[in-house]
N, CA, C and O atoms as a GROMACS GRO file, in nm:
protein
  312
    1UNK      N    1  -0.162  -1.860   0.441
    1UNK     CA    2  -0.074  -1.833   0.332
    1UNK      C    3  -0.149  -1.768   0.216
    1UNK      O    4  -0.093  -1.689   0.141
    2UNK      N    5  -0.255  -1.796   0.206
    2UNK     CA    6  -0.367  -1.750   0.094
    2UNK      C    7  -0.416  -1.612   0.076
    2UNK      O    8  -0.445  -1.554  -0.028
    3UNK      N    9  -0.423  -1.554   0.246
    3UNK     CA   10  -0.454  -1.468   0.273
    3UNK      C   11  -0.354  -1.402   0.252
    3UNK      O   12  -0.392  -1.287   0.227
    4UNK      N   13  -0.205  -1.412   0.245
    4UNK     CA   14  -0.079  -1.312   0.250
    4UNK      C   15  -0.065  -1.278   0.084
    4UNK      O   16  -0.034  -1.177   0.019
    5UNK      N   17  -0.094  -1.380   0.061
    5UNK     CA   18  -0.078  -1.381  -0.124
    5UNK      C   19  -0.197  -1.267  -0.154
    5UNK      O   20  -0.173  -1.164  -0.215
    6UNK      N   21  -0.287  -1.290  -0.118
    6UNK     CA   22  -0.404  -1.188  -0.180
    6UNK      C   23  -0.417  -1.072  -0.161
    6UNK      O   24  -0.469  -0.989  -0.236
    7UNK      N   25  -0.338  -1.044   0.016
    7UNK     CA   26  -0.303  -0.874   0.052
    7UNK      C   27  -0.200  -0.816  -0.026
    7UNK      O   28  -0.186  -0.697  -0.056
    8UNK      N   29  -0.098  -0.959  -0.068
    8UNK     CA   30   0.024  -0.886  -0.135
    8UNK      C   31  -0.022  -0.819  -0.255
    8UNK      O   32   0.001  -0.702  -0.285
    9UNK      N   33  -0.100  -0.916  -0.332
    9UNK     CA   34  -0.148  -0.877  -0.433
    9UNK      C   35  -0.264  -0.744  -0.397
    9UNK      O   36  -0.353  -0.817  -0.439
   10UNK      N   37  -0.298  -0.686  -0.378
   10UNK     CA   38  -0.392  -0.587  -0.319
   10UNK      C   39  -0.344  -0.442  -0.284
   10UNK      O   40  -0.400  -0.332  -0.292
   11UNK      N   41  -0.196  -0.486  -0.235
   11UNK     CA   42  -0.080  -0.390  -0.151
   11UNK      C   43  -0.031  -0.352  -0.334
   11UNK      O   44  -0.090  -0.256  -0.381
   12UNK      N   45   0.047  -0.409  -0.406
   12UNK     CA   46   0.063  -0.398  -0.520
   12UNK      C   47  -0.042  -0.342  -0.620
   12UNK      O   48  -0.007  -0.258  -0.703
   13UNK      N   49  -0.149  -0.379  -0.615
   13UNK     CA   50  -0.232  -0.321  -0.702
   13UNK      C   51  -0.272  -0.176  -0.648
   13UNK      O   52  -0.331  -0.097  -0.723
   14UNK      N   53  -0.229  -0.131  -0.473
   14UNK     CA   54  -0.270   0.002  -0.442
   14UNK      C   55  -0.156   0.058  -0.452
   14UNK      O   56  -0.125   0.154  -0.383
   15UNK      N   57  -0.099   0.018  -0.519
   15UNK     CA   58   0.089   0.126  -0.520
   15UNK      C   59   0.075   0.153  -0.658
   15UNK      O   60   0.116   0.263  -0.693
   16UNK      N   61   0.019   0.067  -0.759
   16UNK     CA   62  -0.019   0.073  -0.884
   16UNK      C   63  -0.156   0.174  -0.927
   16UNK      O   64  -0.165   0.255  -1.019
   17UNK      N   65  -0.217   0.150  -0.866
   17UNK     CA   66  -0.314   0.299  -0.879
   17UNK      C   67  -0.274   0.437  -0.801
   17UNK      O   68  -0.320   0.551  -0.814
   18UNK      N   69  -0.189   0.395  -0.730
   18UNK     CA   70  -0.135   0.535  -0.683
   18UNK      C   71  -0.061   0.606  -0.784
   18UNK      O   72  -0.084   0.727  -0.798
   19UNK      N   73   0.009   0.559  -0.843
   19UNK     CA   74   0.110   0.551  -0.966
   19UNK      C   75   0.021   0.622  -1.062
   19UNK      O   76   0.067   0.728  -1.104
   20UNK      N   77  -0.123   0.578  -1.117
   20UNK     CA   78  -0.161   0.603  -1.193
   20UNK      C   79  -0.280   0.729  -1.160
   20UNK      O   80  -0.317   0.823  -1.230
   21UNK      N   81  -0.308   0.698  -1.065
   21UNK     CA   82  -0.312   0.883  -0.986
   21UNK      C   83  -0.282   1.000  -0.999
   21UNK      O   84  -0.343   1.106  -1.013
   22UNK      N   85  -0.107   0.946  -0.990
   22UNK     CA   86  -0.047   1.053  -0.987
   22UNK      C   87  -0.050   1.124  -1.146
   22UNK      O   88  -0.073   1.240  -1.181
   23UNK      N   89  -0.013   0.986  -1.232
   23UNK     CA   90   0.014   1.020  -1.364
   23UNK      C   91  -0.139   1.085  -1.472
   23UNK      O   92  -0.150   1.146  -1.578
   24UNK      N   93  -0.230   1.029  -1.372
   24UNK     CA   94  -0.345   1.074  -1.439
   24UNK      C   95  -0.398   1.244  -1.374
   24UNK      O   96  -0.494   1.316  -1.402
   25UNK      N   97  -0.305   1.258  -1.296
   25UNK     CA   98  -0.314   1.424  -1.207
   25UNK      C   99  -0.229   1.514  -1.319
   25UNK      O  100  -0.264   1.612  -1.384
   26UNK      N  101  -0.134   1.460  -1.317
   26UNK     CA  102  -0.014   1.526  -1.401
   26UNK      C  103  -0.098   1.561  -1.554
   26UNK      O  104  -0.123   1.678  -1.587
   27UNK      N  105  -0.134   1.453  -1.632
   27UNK     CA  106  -0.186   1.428  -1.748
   27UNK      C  107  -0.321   1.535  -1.728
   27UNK      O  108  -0.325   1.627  -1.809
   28UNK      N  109  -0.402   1.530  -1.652
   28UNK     CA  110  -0.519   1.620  -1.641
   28UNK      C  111  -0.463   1.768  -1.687
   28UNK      O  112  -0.487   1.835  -1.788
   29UNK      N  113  -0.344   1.801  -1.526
   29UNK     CA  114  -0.343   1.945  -1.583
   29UNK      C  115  -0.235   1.973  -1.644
   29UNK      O  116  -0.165   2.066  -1.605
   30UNK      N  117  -0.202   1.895  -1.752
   30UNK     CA  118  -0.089   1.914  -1.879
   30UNK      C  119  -0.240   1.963  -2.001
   30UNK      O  120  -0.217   2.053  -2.082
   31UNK      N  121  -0.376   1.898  -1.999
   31UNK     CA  122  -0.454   1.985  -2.078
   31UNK      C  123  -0.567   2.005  -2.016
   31UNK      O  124  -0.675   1.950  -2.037
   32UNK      N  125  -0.525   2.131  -1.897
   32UNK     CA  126  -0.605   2.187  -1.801
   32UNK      C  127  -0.766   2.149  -1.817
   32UNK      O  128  -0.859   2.221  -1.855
   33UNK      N  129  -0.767   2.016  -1.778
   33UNK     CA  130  -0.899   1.977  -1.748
   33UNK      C  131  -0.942   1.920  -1.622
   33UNK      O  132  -0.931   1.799  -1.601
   34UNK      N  133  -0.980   1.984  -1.554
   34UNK     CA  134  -1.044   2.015  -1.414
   34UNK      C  135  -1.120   1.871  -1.394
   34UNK      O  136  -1.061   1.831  -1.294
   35UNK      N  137  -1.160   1.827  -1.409
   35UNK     CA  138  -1.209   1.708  -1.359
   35UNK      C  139  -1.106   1.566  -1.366
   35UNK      O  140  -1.121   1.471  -1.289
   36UNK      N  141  -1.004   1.572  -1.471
   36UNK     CA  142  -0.923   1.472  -1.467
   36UNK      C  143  -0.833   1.479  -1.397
   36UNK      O  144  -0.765   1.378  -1.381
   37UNK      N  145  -0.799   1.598  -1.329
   37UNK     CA  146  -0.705   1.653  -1.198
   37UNK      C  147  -0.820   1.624  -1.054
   37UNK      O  148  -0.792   1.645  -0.936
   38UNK      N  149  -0.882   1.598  -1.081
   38UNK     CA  150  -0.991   1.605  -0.924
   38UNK      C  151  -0.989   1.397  -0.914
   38UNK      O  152  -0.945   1.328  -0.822
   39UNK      N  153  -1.046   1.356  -1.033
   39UNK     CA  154  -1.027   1.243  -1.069
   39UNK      C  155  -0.899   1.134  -0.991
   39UNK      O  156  -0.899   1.045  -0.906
   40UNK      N  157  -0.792   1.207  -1.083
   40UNK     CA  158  -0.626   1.196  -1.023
   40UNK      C  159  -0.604   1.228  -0.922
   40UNK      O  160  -0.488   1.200  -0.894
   41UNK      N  161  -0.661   1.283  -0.831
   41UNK     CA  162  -0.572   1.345  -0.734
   41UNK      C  163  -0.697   1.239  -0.564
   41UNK      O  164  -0.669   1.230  -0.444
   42UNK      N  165  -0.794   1.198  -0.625
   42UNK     CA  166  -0.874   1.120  -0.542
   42UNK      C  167  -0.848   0.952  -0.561
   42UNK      O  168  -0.855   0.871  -0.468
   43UNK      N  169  -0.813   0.914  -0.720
   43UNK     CA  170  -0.751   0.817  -0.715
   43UNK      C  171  -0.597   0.783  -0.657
   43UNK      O  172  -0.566   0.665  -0.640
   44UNK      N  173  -0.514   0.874  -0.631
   44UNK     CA  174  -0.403   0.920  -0.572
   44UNK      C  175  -0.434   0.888  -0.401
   44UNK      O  176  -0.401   0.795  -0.328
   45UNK      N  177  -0.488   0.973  -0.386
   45UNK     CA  178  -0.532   0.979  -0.227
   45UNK      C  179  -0.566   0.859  -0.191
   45UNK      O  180  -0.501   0.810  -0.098
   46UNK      N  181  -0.689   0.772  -0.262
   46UNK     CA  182  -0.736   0.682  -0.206
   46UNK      C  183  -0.653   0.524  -0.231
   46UNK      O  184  -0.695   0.423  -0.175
   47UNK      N  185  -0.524   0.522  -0.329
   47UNK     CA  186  -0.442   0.442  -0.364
   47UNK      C  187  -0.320   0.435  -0.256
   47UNK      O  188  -0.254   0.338  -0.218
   48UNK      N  189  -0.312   0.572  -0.222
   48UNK     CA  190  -0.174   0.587  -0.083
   48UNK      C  191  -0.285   0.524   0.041
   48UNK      O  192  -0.273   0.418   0.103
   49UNK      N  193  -0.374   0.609   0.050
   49UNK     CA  194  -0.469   0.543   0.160
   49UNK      C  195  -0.434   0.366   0.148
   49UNK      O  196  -0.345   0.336   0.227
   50UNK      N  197  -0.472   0.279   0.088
   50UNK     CA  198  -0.468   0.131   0.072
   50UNK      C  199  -0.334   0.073   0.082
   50UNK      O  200  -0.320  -0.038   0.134
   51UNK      N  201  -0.215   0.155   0.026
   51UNK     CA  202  -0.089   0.148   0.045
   51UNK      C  203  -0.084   0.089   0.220
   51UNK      O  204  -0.066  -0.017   0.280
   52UNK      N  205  -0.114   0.244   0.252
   52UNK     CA  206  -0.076   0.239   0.399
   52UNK      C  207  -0.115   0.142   0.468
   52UNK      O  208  -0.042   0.075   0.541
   53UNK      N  209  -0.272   0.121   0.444
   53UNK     CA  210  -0.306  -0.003   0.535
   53UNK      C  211  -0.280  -0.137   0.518
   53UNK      O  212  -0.273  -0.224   0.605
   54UNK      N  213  -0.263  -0.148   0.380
   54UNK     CA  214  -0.204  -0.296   0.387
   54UNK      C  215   0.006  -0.310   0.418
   54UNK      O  216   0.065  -0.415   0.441
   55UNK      N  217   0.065  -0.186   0.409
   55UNK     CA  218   0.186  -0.169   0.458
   55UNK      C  219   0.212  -0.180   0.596
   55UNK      O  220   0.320  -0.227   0.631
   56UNK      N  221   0.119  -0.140   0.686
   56UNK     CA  222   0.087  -0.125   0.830
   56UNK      C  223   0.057  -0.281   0.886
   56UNK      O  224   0.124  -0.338   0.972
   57UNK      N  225  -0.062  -0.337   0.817
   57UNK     CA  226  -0.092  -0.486   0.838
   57UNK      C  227   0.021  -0.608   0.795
   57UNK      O  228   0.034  -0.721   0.842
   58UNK      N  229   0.094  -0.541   0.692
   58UNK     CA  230   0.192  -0.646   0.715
   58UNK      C  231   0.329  -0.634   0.791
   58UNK      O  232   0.402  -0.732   0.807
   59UNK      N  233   0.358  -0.515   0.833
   59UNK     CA  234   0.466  -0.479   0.957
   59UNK      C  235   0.382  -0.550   1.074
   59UNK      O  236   0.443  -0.615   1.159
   60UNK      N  237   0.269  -0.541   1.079
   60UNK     CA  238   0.214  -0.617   1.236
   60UNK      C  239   0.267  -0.753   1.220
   60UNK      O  240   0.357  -0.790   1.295
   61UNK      N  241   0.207  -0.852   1.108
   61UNK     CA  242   0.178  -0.971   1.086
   61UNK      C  243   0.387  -0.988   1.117
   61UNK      O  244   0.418  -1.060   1.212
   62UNK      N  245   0.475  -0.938   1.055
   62UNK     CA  246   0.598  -0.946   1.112
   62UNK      C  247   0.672  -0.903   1.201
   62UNK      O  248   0.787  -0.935   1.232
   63UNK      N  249   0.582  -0.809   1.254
   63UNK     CA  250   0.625  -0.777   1.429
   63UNK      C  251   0.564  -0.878   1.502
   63UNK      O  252   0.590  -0.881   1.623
   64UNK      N  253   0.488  -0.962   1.458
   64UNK     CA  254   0.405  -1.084   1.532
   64UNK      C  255   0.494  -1.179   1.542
   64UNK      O  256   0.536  -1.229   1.646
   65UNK      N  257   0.530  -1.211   1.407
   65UNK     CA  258   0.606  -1.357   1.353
   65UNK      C  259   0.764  -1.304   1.433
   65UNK      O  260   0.828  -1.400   1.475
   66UNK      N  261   0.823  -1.179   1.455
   66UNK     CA  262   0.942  -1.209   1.487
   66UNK      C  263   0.941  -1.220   1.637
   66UNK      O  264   1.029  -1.278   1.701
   67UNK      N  265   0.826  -1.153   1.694
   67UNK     CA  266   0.817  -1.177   1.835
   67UNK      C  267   0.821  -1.337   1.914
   67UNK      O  268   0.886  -1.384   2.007
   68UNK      N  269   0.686  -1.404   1.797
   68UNK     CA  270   0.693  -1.558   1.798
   68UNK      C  271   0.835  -1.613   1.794
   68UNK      O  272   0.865  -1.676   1.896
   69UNK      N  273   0.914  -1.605   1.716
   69UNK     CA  274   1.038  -1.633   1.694
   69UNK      C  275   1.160  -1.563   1.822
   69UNK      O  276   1.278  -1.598   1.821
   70UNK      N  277   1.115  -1.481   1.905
   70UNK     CA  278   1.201  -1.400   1.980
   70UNK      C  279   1.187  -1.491   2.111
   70UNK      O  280   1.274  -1.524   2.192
   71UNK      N  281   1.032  -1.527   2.105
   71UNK     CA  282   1.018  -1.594   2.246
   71UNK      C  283   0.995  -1.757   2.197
   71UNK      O  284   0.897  -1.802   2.256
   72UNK      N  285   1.031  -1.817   2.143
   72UNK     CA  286   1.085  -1.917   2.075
   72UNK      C  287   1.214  -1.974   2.105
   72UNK      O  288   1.241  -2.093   2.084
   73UNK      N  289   1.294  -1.891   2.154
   73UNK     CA  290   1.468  -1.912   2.096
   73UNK      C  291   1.542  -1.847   2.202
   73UNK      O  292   1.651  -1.792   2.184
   74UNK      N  293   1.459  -1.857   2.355
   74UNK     CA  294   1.506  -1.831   2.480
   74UNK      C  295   1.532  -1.697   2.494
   74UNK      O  296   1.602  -1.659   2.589
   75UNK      N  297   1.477  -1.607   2.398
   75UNK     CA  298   1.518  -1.446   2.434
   75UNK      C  299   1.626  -1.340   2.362
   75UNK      O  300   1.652  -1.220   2.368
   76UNK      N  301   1.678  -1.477   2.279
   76UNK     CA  302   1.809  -1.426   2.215
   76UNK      C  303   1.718  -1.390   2.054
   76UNK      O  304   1.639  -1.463   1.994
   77UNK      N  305   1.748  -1.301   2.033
   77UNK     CA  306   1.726  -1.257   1.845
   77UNK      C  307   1.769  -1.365   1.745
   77UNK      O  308   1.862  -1.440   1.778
   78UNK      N  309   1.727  -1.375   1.662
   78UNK     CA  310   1.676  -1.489   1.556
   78UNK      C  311   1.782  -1.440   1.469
   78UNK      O  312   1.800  -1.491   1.358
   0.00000   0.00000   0.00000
């Protein structure tokens, strides 16, 4: 349970720097400064990157739990 709490929190904090990625991409080249667009656009990348994998790990962890539950309950859907 500890562990779900801390990915959640982790999954959230990489949707939250993605966010701020983006806005710090935007903000760069609103006063065309080349490094705060390179900046943004790697904090971007690497915030969707973390997205994904903790989005991916928790579709498993509930393709797990509903399977448990599928073969649980004689075959019939939960």
């Amino acid at each position: 349970m500890k562990t779900e709490a801390a990915e959640l929190a982790v999954a959230s904090a990489a949707s939250k720097s993605t966010y701020a990625g983006a806005l710090s991409m935007v903000l760069g080249w609103l006063t065309s400064n080349e490094a705060a667009v390179l900046v943004g656009m790697l904090v971007g990348v690497v915030g969707l990157w973390i997205n994904f994998y903790y989005k991916a790990k928790a579709d498993r962890r509930a393709e797990a739990l509903y399977q448990a539950r599928l073969g649980g309950a004689g075959g019939l859907p939960v």
